[in-house]
Structure formats: structure tokens, C-alpha cells
N, C-alpha and C positions, 0 to 999 in steps of 0.2 A: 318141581318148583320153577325150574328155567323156563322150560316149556311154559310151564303157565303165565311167568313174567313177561315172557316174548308176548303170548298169543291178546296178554292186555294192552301192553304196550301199543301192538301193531293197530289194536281196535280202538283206546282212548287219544290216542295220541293225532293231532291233525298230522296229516302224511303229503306231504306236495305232490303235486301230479305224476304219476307216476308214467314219464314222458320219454323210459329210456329205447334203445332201441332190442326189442327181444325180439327173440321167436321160439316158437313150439319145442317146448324139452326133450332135451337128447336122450338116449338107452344108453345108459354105463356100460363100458367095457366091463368084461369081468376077464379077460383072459391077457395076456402079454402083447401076443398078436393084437387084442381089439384095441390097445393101450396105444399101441405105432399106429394103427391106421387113425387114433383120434387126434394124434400131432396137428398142430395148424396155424392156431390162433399166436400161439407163442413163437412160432416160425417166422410167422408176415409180421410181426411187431419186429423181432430181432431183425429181421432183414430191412427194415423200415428204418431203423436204426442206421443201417449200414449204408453208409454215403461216403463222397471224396472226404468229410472231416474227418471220419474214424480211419479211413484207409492210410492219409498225408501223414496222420495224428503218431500211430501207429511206427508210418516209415518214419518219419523225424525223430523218433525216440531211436529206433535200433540204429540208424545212420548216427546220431548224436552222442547217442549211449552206449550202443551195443547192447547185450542184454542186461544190464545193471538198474534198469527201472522197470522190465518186465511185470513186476510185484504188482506194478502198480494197475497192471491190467487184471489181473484177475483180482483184485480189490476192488479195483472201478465197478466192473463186471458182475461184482458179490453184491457192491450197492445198488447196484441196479435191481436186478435180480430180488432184493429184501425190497425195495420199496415198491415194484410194481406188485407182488408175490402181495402187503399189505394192503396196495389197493383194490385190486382182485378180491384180499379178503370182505373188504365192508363190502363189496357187490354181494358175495354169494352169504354174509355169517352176518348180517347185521339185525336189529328187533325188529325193523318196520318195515320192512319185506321190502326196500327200496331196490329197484334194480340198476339204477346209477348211481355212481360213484360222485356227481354231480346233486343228487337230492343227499348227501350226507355232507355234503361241504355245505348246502343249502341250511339244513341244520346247525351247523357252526356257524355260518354267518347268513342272511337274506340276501347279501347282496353280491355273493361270490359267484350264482351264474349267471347272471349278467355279464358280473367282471371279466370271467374266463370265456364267455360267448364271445365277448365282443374283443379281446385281449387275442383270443385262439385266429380270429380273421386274419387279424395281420402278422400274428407269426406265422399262421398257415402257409401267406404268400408268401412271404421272403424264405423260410425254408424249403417249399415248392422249385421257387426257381432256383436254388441249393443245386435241385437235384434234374428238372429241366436242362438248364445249364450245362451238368455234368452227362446227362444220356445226349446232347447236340453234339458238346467237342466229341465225346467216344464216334458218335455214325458220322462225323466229319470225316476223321481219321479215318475211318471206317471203308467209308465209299470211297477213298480216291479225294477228298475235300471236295466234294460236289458241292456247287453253287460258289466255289471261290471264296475268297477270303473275305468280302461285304455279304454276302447272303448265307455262307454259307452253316452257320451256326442254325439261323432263322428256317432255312429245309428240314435239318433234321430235328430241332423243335417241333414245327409242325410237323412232322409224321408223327413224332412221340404222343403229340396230342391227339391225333385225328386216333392213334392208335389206344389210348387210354380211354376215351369218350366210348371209344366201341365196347371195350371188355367192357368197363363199371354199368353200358346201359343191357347187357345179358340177364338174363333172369339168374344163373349162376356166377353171378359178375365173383363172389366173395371165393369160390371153386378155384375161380382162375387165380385170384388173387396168393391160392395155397400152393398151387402148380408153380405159376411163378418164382416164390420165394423158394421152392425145392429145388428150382430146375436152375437157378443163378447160385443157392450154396455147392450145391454139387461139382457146376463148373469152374467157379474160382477154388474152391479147396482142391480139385484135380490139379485146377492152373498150377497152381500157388507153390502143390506138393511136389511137382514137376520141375518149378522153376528152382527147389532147394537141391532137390537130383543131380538137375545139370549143377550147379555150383558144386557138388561134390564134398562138400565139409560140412557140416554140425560141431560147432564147441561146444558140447554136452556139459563140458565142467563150466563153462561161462554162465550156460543157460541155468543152469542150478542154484550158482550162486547169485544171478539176477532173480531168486524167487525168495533169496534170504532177507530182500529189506533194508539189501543195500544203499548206500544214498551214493552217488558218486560226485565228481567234482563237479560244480558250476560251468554252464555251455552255454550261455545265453543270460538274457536282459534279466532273469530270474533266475532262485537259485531252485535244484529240481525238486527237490521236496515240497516247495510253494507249489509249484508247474502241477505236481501229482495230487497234493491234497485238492488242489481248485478244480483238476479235473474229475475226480471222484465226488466232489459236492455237486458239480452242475448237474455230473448222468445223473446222481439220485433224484437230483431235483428237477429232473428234465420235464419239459409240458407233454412229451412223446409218448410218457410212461399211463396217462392217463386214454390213452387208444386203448388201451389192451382188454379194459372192458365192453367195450364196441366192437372187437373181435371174436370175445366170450359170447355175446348176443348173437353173432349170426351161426353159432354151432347149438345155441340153447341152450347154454351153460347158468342153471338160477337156480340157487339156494345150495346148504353147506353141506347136500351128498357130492355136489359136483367141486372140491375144497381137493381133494385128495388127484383128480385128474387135470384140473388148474396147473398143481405146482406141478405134478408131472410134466405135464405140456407145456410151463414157460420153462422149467430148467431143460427140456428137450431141445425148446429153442434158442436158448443162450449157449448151448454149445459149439455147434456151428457156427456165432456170433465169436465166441472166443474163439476156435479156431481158426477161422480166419485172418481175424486179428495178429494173431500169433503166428500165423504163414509169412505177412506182410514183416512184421518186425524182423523173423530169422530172415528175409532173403532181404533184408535194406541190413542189417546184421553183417551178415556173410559175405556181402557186394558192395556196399558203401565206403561202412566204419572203416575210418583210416587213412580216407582216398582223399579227401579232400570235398569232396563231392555234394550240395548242400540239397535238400527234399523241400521247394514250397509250393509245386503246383504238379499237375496233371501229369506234361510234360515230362517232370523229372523223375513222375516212375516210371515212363514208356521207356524212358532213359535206363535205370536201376533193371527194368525187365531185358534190354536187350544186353546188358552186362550178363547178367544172368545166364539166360540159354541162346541168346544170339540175335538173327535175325528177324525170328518168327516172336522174337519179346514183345516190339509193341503192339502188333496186332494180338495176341495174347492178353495183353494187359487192357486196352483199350474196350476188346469184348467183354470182359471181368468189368471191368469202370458200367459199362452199360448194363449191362444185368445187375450191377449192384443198386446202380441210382435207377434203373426201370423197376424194380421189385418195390422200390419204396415208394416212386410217384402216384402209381395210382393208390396203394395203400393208403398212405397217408391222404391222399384227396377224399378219398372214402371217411378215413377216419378223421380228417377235422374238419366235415359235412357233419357227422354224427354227435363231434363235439361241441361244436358252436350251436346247429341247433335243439340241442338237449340242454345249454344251459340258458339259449333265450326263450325257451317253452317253457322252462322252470318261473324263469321271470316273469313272464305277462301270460293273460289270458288267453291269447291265442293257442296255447298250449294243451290248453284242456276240449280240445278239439280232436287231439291226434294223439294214438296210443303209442307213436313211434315218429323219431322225428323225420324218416324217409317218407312218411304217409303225408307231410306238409307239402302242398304244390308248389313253392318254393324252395323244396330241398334239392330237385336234381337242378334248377337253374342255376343255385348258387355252387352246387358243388361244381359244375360245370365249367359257369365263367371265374369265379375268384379261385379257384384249387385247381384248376387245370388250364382254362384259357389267357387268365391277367396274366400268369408267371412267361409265358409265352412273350413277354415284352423284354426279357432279361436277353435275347437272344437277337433283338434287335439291331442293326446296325446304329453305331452310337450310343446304346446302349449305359445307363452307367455304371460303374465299375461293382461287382457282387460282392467282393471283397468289402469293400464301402458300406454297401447295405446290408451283409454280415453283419460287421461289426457296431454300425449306431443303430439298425433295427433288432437284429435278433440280439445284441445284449445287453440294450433296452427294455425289451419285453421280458426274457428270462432274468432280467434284473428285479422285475416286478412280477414275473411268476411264483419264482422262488420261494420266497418266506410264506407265502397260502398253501402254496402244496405240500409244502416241508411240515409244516404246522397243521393242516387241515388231516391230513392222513394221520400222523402221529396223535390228535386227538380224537379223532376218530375210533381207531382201530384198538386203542389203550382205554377205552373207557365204558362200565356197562350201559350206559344212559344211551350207549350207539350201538355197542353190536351184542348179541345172545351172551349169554352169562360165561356159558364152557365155552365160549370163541374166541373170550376176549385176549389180549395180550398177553403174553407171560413175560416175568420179568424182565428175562435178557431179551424179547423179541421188540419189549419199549425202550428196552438200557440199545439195542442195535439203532431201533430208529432216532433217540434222540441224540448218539455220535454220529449219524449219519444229517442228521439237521443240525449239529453245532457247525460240520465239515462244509454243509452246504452254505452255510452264515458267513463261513469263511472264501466261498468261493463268491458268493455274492462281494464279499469286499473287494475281489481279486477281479469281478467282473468290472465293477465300477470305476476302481483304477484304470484299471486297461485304458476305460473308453474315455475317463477325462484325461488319460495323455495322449490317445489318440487326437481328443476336440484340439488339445493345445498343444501339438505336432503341423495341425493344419492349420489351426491361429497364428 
């Protein structure tokens, strides 16, 4: 009877263009081994993920904390993990055979890709040069500060770019983009586990009790229980979370045999996403807490690394910084090329022209100049401050992401009128997502705040 409901469903029902980006379906593993080698998609997203926010994020807690809010990452981490894990699901388990995730928001509202087309542009840039930014200071430090301290940011941007442009225009550009993310988790978790070595101690009983849910005492403008709950709503609600089926597409992962090697391959990749993490926090833990010593920028982990194991700390850490924000730059350029024009081919007619939104002769120009070349201004001499356009662009935009993706997914993936009959939500999988959207409601308040005492700081 499911089957039959689907198979009417998909046929009565008008179905908007089906505009995502596929390719040619893959062969299932069937053995353990074919299971590791199809790891990928869930890698370049975690690692996409991984920039100087999560790394600072990370050390300010263990430097501030110690491990007493630990909990709070592998929570974070869980809500991540449940809401990309649900949107993945309407890709591959939904009745109208959509293969974006974008034609089931379209379903919930007409006017949502648009919204996120045009919404996705400008968060694209400002979190681009995020990560721009962060691969320039690493090969500053890197070279010797080559080009000095006026240019010298502006050299190692453009290499980054001249270097980006070349992978993503390969016929294997997505290949690289898997190498990539293996070959920067690799290194920093080597780094990482090295630099805890040299420090010589683990508080094992600390770390323990940092996973009990402890709350510990107030250390800042907030108290941490606020700090934690606000950061676990934004991941859930992150716009980032919505790549991971654009990464699904170029392995040919469509319809719900490929449900069971999805969640295998993102919880494969949120591993390494939490271990890392959790590298950073024990050595700001082990080397900080105590010292007096405070974590707000780059700087003060080359700092925290040469406490650590010495000399060879910041060049160590500085290579880490660079493989983390290079794995994400071209990623993400790739992926909010595919996002923005997947939801403005939904919107208008020019849409129904192309089976895929890389087949539009305006997709590699735009990914080009706005996801790779405009961020290249961040780096400029004079430049203004990133920190700035942080905070009134990206938590502007994620101010107004928020409640559609929270809401859109959650109705989605909870209701038969979206996805196949045995697909739909089970209880507790709707009771996860909607504390995971009460949390996010809450962190939206906590966004908002922020940035009207931010406006009226500088008023």
C-alpha cells in the first residue's frame, strides 16, 4: 500500500523541476572494506565545518573551563549530526522522488528558494572570507611573512585562490575535494595528539566529570549554560548543514537503499570532526586553564601550541590552521554554487532548462567570482575588520535562516504528505527534532541580543 501511495503521489502530484545536482547511481557496498572506501561526502562536510570558529570555540572553553563544559560538545555535535542525518533523509525517503532538499522546502512554502538562493550568496561571502582570511595569516606565518606586513595577507590569499580555481575546474574537482579533507584530518589529529604527549598529563577524572552535565561557575558576559544551549541551536540550525546533500549528489547517492550508507558516512565523518575538537580543548585544558592566559584569536593558539611542545608549536599549529580553513574553502565554494543555484532554478523558469545547476553557464562564473574571488577583498590592505562583518552579516543572515530550516526540515521529514509511509519520523526522531528547534529558537534570541548590544556598543 506504501509503495502504491508513493508511486501515485509521485505521478498526481505537480513536482517542481527537478533541478538538483545528481549523477549516475552508485553500487552499494556490501562488505566492510567497500563501506571505508565509500567514506566522503560526510568527511568534506565535517571538515567544511572545521574553521578558526570551531578551533578558538573549542580552545576558550578548555582555557576557561577546563573540561567542565566538554558535554557540551558532544551534544552540540549529536545535534548536528540529527539534523543533517534528517535532511539527508527527505533527499533520499521522500514520495516525489525530489532530489533536493530545496524542492521539499519548496513544498512547504513557494517562496523558500528563492529566499535561501538569494540569502545563501551573501552568507556564502562572508563565511568564505572566514576561511580565506584564516588559510592568508597561516602561509604568512608560514613563508617567513612574505610581502610584509601591507601585502602581506593579500600574497597568500591569492595563491589560495589561484590554487582553489584550479582544483574545482578538474573533471575530478569533488576527488580532490575527499583527499583534501583526509589529508588535513589526518594531520591535525597527529598534530594535536602529539601536542597532548609533549604536555605529559591527561586529568582523566576531570575529563569524565566534564561529560556529566556539569555546569560550572560563570566566566564571562554570560552565564555557560546560556553560552552552551545558544551554541547547540545555531550547529543544528546552521545553513552549512544543508551542503551535505550536494555532496550526496556527486557520489550518486538517490533514493532510500542508499539511507543505511548516508548515516554510515556522515557519523564516519563527524568523528574526526569531534576528535579534533576535543584535541584542541585537552591541550588549551592542560596548558592554559589556570595561567591566566586568555584564547581570542589565531595568535593565541600559536601561543597555547608553543607552550605545549616548544618551539616547533607554532609552525605546527599554523600548518593545522591552513589545512583546516583550505579543506573548507573550496568545499564550501563548490557547495554554495550548488546551493544558491538549485534554489533560484526552482524559482524561475530558467530552471527548466538544466538538469543540474553546474550545467547553467553561469554556474562556474558565479562560483568563481562571488565563493572564491570577492572573499579575496578580506585580505586587502585596509581591509575592514572580519570580526565586524562576522558579527552584523553572518548573525543577520543566520538570524533569518534559522526558523525556515528548523521548521522546514521538521515538517518535512515528520509528515506522510512529504516522505514514503515506513520513512516517515518516528516518535522520538520528531520529539529530537522539535527540542532541537525549541533550542535553536532559543539561540536565535541569543543571536539577536548579541548583535543589538553589539549596534549599541558602537552607538
Amino acid at each position: 500500500m506504501a509503495t502504491r501511495t508513493a508511486t501515485s503521489a509521485r505521478s498526481d502530484e505537480s513536482s517542481p523541476d527537478n533541478t538538483a545536482n545528481t549523477a549516475p547511481s552508485a553500487l552499494l557496498p556490501s562488505t566492510f572494506g567497500e563501506y571505508i572506501r565509500c567514506i566522503g561526502p560526510g568527511l568534506v562536510l565535517a571538515m567544511a565545518f572545521l574553521g578558526t570558529g570551531d578551533l578558538v570555540s573549542s580552545t576558550v572553553s578548555g582555557a576557561n573551563y577546563g573540561y567542565a563544559l566538554m558535554w557540551t560538545l558532544i551534544v552540540a555535535l549529536f545535534a548536528r549530526y540529527c539534523m543533517i542525518s534528517a535532511i539527508a533523509k527527505y533527499k533520499l525517503e521522500n514520495r516525489f522522488g525530489d532530489t533536493s532538499v530545496l524542492q521539499g522546502f519548496q513544498r512547504v512554502w513557494r517562496g523558500f528558494p528563492m529566499f535561501f538562493g538569494i540569502a545563501i550568496f551573501f552568507y556564502g561571502i562572508i563565511i568564505q572570507m572566514s576561511f580565506l582570511r584564516a588559510c592568508a595569516v597561516a602561509l604568512y606565518q608560514l613563508s617567513g611573512e612574505i610581502g610584509g606586513a601591507t601585502w602581506g595577507y593579500f600574497v597568500g590569499g591569492a595563491a589560495v585562490v589561484v590554487l582553489t580555481i584550479i582544483m574545482l575546474a578538474r573533471r575530478n574537482a569533488y576527488q580532490w575535494l575527499e583527499w583534501t579533507a583526509r589529508i588535513a584530518s589526518v594531520v591535525i589529529i597527529v598534530t594535536f595528539v602529539g601536542a597532548i604527549v609533549a604536555t605529559g598529563h591527561i586529568d582523566l577524572v576531570e575529563m569524565a566529570k566534564g561529560l556529566t552535565f556539569s555546569i560550572p561557575k560563570d566566566n564571562g558576559p554570560f552565564d555557560a549554560i546560556f553560552i552552551a544551549i545558544a551554541t547547540i541551536g545555531t550547529i543544528g540550525g546552521s545553513a552549512l548543514n544543508l551542503l551535505y546533500p550536494y555532496f550526496m549528489d556527486e557520489r550518486g547517492w538517490n533514493g532510500p537503499k542508499y539511507r543505511r550508507l548516508q548515516q554510515f558516512d556522515l557519523m564516519a565523518g563527524m568523528l574526526p570532526l569531534l576528535i579534533i575538537n576535543v584535541l584542541f580543548w585537552v591541550v588549551a585544558a592542560e596548558t592554559i586553564r589556570g595561567t591566566g592566559m586568555t584564547v581570542s584569536n589565531e595568535s593565541d593558539l600559536a601561543t597555547m601550541m608553543e607552550m605545549a611542545v616548544g618551539p616547533w608549536g607554532p609552525a605546527l599549529l599554523w600548518t593545522s590552521l591552513f589545512l583546516a580553513a583550505f579543506s573548507s574553502f573550496p568545499a564550501n565554494a563548490r557547495g554554495f554554487a550548488n546551493l544558491m543555484f538549485n534554489g533560484l532554478h526552482l524559482a524561475t523558469r530558467r530552471g527548466k532548462a538544466f538538469t543540474r545547476p553546474a550545467e547553467d553557464p553561469w554556474f562556474n562564473r558565479v562560483l568563481i567570482a562571488a565563493f572564491i574571488v570577492v572573499p579575496l577583498f578580506i585580505c586587502m590592505p585596509q581591509a575592514p575588520n572580519l570580526v565586524y562583518l562576522s558579527v552584523f552579516g553572518t548573525s543577520v543572515i543566520t538570524a533569518i535562516l534559522l526558523p525556515p530550516i528548523l521548521f522546514g526540515v521538521l515538517r518535512m521529514t515528520s509528515s506522510r504528505k512529504f516522505m514514503l509511509d515506513e520513512h516517515v519520523n518516528r516518535w522520538w526522531q520528531t520529539l529530537i527534532l522539535i527540542v532541537l528547534s525549541l533550542i535553536g529558537l532559543w539561540s536565535l534570541y541569543a543571536i539577536v541580543d548579541n548583535l543589538i548590544n553589539a549596534i549599541s556598543r558602537l552607538a
